[in-house]
N, C-alpha and C positions, 0 to 999 in steps of 0.2 A: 448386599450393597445397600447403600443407605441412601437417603435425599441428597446429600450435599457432596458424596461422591460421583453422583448421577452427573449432576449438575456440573462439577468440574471438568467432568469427561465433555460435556455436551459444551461447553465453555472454549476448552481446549481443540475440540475437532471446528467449533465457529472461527476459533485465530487460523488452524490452517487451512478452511476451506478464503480467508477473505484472505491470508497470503498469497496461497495458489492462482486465487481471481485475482490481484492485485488491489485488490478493494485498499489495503494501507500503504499502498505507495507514494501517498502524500506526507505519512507518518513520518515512514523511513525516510522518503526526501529531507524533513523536514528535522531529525534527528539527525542523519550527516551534515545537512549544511550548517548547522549549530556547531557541531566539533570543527568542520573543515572552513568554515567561512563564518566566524563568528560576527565578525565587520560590517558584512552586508546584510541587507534586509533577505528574507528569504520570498519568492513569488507567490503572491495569492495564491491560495486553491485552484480558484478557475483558473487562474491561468496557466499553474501546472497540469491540470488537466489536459486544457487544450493544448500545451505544448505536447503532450503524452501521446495524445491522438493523433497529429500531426506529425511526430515520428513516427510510429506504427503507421500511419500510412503512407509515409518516404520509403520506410524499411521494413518491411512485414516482415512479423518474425514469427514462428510456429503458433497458429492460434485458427480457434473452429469458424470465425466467421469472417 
């Protein structure tokens, strides 16, 4: 194995550890309401955060804390 195979492995396992934590779920918000809602402005960051947390905590869904 070489430097820049390493790397891509270590690269690739980083996208799915921050998918699994949701860490780019502003990403993907932010990639569908582009295709689905081109028209409208899409919500700041913070504020889809906070909407985020605010659901999870209406509806808790499978999570460790």
């Amino acid at each position: 194995m070489n430097a820049i195979t390493i790397r891509r492995g270590l690269a690739s396992v980083g996208r799915y550890v921050q998918a699994v934590m949701g860490d780019n779920a502003y990403e993907v918000y932010l990639a569908h309401h582009r295709s689905a809602h081109p028209d409208v402005p899409p919500m700041p960051e913070k504020e889809f955060w906070r909407e985020r947390d605010d659901v999870q905590d209406r509806e808790p869904q499978g999570r460790c804390c």
